[in-house]
NUMI-530144 format. One line per field, with one value per atom (N, C-alpha, C): residue number from 1; residue in three letters; x, y, z; atom name. Coordinates in pm, 1 decimal, m for minus. Layout:
k = (NUM;...)
r = (ala;...)
east = (X;...)
north = (Y;...)
up = (Z;...)
a = (CA;...)
END
This chain:
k = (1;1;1;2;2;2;3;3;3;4;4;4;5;5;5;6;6;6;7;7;7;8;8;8;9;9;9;10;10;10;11;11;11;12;12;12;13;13;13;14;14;14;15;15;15;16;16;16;17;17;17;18;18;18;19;19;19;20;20;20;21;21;21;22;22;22;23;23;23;24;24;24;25;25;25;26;26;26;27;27;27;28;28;28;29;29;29;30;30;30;31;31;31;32;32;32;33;33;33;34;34;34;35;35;35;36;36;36;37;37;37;38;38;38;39;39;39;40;40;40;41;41;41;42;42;42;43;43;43;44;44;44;45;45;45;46;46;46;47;47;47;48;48;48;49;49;49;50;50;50;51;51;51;52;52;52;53;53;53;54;54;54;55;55;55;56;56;56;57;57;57;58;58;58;59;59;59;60;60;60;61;61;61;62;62;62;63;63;63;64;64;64;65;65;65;66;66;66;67;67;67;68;68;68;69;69;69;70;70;70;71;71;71;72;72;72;73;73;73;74;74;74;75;75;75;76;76;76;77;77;77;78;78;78;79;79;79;80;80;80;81;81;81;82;82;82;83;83;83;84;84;84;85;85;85;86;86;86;87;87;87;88;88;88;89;89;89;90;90;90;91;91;91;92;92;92;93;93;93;94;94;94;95;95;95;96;96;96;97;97;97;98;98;98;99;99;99;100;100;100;101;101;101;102;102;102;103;103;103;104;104;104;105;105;105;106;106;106;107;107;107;108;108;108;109;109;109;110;110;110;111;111;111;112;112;112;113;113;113;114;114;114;115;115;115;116;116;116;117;117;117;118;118;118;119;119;119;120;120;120;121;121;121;122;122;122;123;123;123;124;124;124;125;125;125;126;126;126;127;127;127;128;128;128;129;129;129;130;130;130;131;131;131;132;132;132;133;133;133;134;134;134;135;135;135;136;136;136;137;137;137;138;138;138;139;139;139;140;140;140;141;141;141;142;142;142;143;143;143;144;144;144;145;145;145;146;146;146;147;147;147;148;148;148;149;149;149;150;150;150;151;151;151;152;152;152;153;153;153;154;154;154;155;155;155;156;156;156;157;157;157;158;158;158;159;159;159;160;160;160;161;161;161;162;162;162;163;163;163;164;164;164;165;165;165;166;166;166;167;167;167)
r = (unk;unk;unk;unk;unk;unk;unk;unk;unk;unk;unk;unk;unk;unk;unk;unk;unk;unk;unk;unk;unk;unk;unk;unk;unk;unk;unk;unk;unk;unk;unk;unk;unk;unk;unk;unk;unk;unk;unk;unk;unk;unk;unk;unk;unk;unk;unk;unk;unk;unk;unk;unk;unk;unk;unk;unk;unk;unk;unk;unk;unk;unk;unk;unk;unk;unk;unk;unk;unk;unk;unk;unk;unk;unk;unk;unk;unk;unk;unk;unk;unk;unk;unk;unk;unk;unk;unk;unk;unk;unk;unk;unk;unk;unk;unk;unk;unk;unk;unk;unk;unk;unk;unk;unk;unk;unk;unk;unk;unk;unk;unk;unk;unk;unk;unk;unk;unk;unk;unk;unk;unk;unk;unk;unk;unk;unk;unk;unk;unk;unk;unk;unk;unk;unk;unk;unk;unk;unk;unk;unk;unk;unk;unk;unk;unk;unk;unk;unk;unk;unk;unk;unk;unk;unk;unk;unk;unk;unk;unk;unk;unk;unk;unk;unk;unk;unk;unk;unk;unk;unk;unk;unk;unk;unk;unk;unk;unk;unk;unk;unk;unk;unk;unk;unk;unk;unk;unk;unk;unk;unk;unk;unk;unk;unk;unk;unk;unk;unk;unk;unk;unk;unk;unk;unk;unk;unk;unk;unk;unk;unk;unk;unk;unk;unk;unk;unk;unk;unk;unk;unk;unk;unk;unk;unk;unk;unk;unk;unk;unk;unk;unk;unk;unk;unk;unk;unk;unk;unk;unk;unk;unk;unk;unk;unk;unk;unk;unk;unk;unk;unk;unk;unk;unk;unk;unk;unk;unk;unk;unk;unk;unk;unk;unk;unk;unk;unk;unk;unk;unk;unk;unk;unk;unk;unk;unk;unk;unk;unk;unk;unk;unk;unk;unk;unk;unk;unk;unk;unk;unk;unk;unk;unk;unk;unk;unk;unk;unk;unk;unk;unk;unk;unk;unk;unk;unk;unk;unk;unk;unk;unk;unk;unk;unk;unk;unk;unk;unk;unk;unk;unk;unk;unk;unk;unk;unk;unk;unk;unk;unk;unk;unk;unk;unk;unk;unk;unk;unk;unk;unk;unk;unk;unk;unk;unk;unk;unk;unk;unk;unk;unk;unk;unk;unk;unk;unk;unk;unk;unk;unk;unk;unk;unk;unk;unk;unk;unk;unk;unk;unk;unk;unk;unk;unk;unk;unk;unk;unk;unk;unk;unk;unk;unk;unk;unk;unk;unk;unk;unk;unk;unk;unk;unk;unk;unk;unk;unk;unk;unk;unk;unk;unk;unk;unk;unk;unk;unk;unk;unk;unk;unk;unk;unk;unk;unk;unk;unk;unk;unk;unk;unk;unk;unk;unk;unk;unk;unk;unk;unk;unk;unk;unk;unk;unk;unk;unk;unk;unk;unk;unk;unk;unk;unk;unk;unk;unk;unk;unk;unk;unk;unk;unk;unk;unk;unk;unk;unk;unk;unk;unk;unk;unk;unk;unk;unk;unk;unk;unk;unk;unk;unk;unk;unk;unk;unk;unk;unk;unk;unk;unk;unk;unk;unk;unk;unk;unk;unk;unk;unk;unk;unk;unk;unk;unk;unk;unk;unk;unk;unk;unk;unk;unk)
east = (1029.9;1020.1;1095.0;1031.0;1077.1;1234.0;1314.4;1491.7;1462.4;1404.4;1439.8;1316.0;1368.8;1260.4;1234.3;1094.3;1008.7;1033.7;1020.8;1046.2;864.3;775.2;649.1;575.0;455.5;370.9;328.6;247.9;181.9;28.6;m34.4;m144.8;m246.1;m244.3;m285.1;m253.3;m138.3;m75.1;m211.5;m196.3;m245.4;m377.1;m487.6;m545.1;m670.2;m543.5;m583.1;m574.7;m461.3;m419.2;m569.7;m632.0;m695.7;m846.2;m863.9;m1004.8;m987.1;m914.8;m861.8;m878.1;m822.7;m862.0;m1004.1;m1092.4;m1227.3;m1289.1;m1256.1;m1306.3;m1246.8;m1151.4;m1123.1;m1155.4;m1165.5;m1230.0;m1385.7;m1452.4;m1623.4;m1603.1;m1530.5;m1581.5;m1494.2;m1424.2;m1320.1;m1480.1;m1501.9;m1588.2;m1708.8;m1791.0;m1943.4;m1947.2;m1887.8;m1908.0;m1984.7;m2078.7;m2155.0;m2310.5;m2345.1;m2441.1;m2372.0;m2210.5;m2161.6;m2164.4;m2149.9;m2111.7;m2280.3;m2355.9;m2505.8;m2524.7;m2528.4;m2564.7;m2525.5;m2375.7;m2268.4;m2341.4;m2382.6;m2429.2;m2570.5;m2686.4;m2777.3;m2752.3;m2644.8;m2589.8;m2579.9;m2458.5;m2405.7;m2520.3;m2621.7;m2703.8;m2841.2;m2852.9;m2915.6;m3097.0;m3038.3;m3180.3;m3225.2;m3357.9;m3380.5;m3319.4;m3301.2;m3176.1;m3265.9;m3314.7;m3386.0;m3299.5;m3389.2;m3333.2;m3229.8;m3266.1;m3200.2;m3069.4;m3079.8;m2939.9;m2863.7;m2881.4;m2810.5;m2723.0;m2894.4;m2797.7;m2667.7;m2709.9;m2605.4;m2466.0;m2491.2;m2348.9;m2313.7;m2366.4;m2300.2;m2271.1;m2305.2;m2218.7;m2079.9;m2098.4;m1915.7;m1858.7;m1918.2;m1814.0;m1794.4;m1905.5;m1859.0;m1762.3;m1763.9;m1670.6;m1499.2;m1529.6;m1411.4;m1336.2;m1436.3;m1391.3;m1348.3;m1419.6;m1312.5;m1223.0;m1193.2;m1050.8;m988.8;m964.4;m889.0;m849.4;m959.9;m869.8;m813.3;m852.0;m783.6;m607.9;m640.4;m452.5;m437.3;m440.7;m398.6;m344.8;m451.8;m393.3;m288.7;m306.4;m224.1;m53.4;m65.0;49.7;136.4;41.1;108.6;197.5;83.6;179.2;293.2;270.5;395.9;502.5;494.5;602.0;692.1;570.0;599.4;654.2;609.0;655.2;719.1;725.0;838.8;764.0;800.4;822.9;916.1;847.8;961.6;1070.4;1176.0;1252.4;1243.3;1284.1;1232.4;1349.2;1278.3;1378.6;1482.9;1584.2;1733.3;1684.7;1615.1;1593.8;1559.6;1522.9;1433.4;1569.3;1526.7;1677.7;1672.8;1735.6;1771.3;1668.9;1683.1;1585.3;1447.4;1405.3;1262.3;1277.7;1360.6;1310.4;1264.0;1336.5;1331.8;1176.4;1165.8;986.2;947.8;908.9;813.5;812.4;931.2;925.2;852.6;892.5;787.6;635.0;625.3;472.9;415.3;478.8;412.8;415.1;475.3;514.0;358.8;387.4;234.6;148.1;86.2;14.1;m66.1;43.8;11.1;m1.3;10.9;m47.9;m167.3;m252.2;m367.2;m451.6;m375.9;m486.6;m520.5;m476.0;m526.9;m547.4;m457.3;m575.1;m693.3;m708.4;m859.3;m1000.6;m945.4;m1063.0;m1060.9;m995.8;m956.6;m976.6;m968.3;m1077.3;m1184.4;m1203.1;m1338.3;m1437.1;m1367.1;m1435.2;m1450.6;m1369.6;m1333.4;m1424.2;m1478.0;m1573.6;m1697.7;m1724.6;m1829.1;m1902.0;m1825.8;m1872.1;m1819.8;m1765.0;m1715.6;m1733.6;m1805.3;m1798.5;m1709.1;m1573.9;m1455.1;m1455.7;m1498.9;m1520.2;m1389.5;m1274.0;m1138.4;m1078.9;m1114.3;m1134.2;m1196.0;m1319.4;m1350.2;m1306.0;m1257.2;m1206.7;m1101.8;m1012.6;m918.6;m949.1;m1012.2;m1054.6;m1120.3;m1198.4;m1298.7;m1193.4;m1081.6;m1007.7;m874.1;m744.8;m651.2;m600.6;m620.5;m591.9;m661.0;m810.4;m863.0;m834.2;m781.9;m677.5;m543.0;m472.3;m325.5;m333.0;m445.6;m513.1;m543.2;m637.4;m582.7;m478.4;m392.3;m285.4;m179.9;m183.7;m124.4;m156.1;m292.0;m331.6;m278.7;m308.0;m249.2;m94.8;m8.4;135.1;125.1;55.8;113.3;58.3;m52.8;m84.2;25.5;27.8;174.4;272.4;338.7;445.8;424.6;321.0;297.5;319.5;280.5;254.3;385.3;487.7;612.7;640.5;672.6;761.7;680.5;569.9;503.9;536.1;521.6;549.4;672.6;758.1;894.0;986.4;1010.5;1109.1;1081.9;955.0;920.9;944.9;928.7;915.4;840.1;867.0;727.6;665.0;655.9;585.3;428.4;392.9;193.9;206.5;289.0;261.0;277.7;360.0;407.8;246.4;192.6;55.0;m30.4;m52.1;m137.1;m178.6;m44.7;m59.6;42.7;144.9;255.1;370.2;405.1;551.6;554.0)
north = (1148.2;1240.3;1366.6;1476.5;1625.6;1613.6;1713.3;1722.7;1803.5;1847.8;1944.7;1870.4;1975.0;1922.6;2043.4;2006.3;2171.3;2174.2;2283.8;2278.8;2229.1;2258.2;2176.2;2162.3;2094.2;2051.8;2186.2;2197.0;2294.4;2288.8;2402.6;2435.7;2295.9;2316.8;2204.6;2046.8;2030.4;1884.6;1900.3;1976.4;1962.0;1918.5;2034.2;2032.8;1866.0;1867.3;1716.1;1584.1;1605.1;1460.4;1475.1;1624.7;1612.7;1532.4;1576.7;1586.2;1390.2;1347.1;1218.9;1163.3;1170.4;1120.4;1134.8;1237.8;1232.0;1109.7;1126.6;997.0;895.9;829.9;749.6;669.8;782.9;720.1;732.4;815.1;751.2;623.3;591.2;509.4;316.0;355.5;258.1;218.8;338.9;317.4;291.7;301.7;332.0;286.5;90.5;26.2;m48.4;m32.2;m140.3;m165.7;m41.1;m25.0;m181.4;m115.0;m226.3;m322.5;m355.9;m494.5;m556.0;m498.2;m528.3;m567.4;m487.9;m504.6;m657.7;m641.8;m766.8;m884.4;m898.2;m1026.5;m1076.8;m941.3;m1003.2;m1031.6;m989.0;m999.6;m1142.6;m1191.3;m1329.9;m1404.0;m1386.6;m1479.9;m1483.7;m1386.5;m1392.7;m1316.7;m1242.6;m1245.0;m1045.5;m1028.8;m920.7;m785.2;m714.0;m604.8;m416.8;m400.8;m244.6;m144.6;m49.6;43.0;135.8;172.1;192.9;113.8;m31.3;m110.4;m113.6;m22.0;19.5;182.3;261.0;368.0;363.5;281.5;306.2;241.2;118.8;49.0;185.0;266.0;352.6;423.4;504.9;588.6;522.1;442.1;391.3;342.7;350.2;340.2;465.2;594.1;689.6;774.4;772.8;807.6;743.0;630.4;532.3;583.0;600.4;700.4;802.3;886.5;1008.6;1014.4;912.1;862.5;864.7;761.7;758.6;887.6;951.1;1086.2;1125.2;1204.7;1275.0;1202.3;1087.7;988.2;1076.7;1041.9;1076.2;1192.6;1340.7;1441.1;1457.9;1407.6;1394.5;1354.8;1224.6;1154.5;1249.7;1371.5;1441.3;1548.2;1555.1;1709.1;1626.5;1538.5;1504.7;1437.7;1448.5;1459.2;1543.6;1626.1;1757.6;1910.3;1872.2;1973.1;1908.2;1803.0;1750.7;1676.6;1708.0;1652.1;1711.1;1779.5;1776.6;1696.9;1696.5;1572.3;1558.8;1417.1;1346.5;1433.0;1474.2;1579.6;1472.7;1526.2;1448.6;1419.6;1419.8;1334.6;1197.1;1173.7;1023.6;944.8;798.6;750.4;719.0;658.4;607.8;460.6;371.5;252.6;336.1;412.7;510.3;595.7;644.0;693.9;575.4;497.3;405.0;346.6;318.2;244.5;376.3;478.9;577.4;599.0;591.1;591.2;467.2;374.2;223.5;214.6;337.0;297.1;430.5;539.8;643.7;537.4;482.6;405.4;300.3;250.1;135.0;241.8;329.6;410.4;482.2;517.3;530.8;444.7;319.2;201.8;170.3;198.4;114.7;275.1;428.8;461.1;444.4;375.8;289.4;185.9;86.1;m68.0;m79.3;m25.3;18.7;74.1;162.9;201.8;94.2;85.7;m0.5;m126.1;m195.0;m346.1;m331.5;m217.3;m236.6;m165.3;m113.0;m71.1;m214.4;m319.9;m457.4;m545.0;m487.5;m631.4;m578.7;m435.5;m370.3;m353.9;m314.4;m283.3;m444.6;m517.7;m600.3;m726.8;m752.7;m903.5;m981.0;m936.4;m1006.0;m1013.9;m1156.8;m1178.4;m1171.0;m1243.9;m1170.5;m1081.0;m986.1;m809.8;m803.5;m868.4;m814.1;m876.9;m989.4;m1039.1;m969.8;m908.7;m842.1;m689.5;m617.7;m537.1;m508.9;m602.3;m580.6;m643.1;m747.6;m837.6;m764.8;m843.0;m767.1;m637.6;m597.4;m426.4;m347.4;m399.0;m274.7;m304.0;m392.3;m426.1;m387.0;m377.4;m281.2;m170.9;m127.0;24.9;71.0;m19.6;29.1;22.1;m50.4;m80.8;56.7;73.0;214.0;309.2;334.3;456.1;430.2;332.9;346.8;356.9;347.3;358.6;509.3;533.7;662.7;798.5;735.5;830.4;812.3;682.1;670.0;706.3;742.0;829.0;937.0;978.6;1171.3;1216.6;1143.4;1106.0;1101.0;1036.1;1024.0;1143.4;1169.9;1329.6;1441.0;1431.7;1553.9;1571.6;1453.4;1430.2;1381.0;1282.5;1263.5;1342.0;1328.5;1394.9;1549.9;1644.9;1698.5;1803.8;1755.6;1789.2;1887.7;1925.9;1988.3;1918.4;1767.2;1687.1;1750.1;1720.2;1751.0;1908.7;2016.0;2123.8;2113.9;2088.4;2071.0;1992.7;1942.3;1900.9;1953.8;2058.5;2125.0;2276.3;2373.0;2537.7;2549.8;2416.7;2431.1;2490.2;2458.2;2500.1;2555.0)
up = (m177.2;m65.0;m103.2;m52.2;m86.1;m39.2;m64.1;m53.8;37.0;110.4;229.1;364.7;487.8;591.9;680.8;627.7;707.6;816.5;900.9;1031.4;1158.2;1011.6;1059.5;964.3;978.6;859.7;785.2;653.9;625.6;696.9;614.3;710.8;605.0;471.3;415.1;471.3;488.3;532.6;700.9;765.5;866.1;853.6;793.1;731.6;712.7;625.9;539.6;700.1;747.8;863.6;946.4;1023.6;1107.6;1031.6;920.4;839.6;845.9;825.9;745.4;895.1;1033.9;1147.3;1137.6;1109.3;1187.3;1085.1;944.2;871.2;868.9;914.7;965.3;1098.8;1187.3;1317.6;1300.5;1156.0;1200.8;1123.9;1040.6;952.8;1078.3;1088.6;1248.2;1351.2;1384.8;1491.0;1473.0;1324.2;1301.7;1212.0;1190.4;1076.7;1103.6;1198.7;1221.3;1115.8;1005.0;952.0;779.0;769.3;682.5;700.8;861.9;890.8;885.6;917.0;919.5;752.7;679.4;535.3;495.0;524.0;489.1;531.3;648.9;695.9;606.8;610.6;532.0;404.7;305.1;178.1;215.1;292.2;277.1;276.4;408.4;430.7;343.4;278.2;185.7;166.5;305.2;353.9;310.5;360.7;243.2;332.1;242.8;279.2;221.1;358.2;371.3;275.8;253.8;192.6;275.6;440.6;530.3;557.7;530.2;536.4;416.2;264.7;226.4;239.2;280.1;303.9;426.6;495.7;619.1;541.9;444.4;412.8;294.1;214.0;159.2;223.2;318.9;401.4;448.2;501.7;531.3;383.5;288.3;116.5;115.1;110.8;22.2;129.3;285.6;359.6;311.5;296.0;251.5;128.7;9.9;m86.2;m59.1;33.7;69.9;97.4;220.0;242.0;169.5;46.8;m57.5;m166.9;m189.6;m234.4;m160.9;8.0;46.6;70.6;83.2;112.7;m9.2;m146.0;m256.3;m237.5;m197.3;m185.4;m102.6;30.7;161.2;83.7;26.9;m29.9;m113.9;m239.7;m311.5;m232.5;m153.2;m49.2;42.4;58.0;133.8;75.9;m87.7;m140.1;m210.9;m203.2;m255.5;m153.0;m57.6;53.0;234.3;182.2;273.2;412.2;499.1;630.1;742.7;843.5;982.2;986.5;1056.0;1053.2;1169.8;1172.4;1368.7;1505.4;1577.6;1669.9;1709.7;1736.9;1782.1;1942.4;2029.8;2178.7;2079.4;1953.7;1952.8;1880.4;1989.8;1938.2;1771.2;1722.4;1583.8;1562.6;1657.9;1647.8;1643.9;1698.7;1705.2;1595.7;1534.0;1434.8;1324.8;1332.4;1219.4;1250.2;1327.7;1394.3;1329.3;1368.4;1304.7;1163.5;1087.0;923.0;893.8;926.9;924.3;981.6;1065.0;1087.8;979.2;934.6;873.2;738.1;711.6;620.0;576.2;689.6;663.2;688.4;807.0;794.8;636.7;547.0;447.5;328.4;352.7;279.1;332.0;445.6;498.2;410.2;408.0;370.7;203.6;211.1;41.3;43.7;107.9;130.8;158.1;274.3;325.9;255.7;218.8;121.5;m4.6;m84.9;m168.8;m184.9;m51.2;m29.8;3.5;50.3;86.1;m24.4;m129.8;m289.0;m355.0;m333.6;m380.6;m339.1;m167.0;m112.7;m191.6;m142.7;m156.3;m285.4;m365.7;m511.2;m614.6;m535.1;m690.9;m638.0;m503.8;m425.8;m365.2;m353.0;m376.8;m184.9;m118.0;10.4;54.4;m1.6;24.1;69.3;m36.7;m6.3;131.1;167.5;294.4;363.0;361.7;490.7;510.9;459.7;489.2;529.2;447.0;535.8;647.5;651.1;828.4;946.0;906.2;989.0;989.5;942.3;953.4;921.8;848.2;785.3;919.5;965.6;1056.5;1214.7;1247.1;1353.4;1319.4;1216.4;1198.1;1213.2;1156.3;1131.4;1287.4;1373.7;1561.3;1601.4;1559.2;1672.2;1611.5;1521.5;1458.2;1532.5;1520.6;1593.8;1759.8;1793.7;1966.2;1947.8;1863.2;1839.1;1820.8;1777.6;1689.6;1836.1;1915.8;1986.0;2107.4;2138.3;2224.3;2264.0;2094.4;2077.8;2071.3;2060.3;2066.4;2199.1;2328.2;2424.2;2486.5;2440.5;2485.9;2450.6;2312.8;2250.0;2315.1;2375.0;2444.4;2563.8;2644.4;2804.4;2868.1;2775.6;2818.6;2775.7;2595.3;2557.1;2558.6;2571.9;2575.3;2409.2;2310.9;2194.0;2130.7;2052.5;1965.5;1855.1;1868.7;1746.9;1724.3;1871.3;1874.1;1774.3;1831.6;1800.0;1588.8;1594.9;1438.1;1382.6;1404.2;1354.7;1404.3;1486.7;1543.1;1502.7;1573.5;1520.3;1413.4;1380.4;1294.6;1321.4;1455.5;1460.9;1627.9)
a = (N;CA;C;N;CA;C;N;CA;C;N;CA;C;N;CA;C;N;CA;C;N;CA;C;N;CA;C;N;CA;C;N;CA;C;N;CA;C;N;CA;C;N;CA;C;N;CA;C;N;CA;C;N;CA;C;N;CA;C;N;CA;C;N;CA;C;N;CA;C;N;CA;C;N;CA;C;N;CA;C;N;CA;C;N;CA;C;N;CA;C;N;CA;C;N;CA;C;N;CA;C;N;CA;C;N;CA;C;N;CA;C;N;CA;C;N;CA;C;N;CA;C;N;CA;C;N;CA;C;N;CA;C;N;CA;C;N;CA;C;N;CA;C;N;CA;C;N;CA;C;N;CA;C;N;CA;C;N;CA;C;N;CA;C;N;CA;C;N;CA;C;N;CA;C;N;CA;C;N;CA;C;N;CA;C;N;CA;C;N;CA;C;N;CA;C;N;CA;C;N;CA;C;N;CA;C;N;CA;C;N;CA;C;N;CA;C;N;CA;C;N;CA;C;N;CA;C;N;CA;C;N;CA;C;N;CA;C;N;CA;C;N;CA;C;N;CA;C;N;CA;C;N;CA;C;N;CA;C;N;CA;C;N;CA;C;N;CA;C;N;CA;C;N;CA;C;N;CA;C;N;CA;C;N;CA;C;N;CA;C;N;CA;C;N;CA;C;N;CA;C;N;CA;C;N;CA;C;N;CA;C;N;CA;C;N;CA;C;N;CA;C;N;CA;C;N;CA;C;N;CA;C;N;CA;C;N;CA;C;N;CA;C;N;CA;C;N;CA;C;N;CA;C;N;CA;C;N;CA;C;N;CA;C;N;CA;C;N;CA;C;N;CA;C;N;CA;C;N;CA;C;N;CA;C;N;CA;C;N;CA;C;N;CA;C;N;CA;C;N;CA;C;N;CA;C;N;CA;C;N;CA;C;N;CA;C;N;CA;C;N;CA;C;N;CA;C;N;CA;C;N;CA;C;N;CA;C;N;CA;C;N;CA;C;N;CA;C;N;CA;C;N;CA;C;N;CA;C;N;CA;C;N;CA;C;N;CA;C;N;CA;C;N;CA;C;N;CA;C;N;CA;C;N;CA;C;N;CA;C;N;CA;C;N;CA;C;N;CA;C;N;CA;C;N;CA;C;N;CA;C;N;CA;C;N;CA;C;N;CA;C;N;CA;C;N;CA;C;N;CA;C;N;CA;C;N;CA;C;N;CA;C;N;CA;C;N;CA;C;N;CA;C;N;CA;C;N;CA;C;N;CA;C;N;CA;C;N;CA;C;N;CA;C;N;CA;C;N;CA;C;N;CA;C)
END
């Protein structure tokens, strides 16, 4: 992690988080073309040319994912981080380094098993990605919007803004 702490994200860091939500939430919400493919794969049965394009669209979205974490990951070691405003207690900061924490492990598990179910067979791989990882991967997001939610409306913060106009 960078030695200093911005007073808000960059316009890149921003940038990258919002782009990375919208592919994240199509690929969260609009896996149902994968989950379709998956079933006739297992079961063996014959699989449209349409029921592949739809399962590559949620890979090559998935791939995107994974560079952009990559990029996301470099800049945020390279140009730091806000530091958590002093209203949030110490047990809450510590929960939020732990969820940015896993946050940025799912955006590489995720894509990453599901390059594993998808491209290499490994049912493992998918069971973990369609099952636990994409249930951590919600319950994150309702944490993470939660707390924006609190630091916006209780503590009355500038978190939202720091990811938003930057400061």
């Amino acid at each position: 992690m960078a030695q200093y702490s911005p007073d808000a994200f960059s316009l890149p860091q921003r940038l990258l988080h919002w782009l990375m939500f919208l592919l994240i939430g199509f690929n969260l919400i609009f896996s149902d073309g994968m989950e379709h493919w998956n079933r006739l794969v297992r079961r063996g049965g014959p699989v449209a040319p349409e029921d592949v394009s739809a399962a590559n669209i949620h890979a090559y979205v998935g791939i995107a994912i994974l560079c952009l974490a990559g990029l996301r990951l470099l800049l945020r070691l390279t140009q730091g981080a806000p530091a958590a405003p002093p209203q949030e207690p110490a047990l809450l900061r510590l929960a939020a380094k732990l969820a940015h924490g896993a946050f940025y492990l799912l955006f590489f598990a995720m894509p990453l098993s599901g390059i594993a179910a998808y491209y290499f067979g490994v049912s493992q791989a998918g069971f973990l990605h369609g099952g636990p990882l994409k249930a951590l991967f919600w319950a994150l997001i309702a944490a993470h919007v939660a707390a924006v939610a609190v630091h916006q409306f209780y503590w009355k913060t500038a978190v939202l803004s720091r990811m938003t106009k930057g400061g």
